[in-house]
N, C-alpha and C positions, 0 to 999 in steps of 0.2 A: 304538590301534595302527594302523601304516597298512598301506597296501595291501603293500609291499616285504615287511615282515616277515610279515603274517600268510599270504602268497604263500611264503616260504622255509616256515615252522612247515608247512603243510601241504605240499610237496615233500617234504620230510625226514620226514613223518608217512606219504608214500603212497611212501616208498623201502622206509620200515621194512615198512611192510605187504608188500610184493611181496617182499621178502625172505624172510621169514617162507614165503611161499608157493611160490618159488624153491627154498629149502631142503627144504621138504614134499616136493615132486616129485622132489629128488634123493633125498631116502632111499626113496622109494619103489621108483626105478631102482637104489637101491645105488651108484649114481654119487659123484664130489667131491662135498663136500660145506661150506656155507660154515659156519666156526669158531663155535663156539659166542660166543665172548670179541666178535666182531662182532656178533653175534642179541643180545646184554647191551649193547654199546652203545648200539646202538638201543632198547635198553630205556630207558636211559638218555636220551638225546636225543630219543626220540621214542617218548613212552611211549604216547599213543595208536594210533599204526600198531602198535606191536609188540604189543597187547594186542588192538589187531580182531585182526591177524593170530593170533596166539596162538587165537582164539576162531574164527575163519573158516579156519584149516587146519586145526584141534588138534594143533598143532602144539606141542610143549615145557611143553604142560600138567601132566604130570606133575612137573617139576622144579620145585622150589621158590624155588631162587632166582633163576630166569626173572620171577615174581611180584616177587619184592624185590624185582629190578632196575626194575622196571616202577612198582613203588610208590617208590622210591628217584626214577623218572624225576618223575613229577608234583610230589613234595617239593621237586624242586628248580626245575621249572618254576612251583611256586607262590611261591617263596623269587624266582627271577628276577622274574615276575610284581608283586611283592611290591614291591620295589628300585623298579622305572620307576614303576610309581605314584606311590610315597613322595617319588623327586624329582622331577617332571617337575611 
């Protein structure tokens, strides 16, 4: 993989994280607060930010499918993963 991609993979892995942690500190304030269905995409797309982060704020740990989302992210990043190999 080259430098381009693996430069985005980890932007969008350290967006996910700060988000995660953005989030924390507004429920702490009671302030806005950012949609859950966003905190899942990034579960999605960026399952390791949203899983340190989950782990480094405890943040959304008790919900369960915070988890799937998270585990649904890597499946599919191994499934992408998967594909470039197979034809490159």
């Amino acid at each position: 993989m080259n430098n381009f991609w693996q430069s985005r993979l980890l932007l969008i892995n350290l967006i996910a994280f700060a988000l995660y942690g953005i989030d924390k500190a507004k429920a702490k304030r009671h302030a806005w607060r950012i949609p859950e269905r966003t905190l899942l995409a990034c579960g999605l797309l960026a399952p390791v930010g949203s899983g340190l982060g989950m782990l480094a704020f405890h943040h959304k740990v008790r919900k369960a499918y915070f988890y799937l989302a998270i585990f649904a992210g890597f499946i599919l990043w191994a499934a992408i993963d998967y594909l470039i190999l197979s034809f490159s």
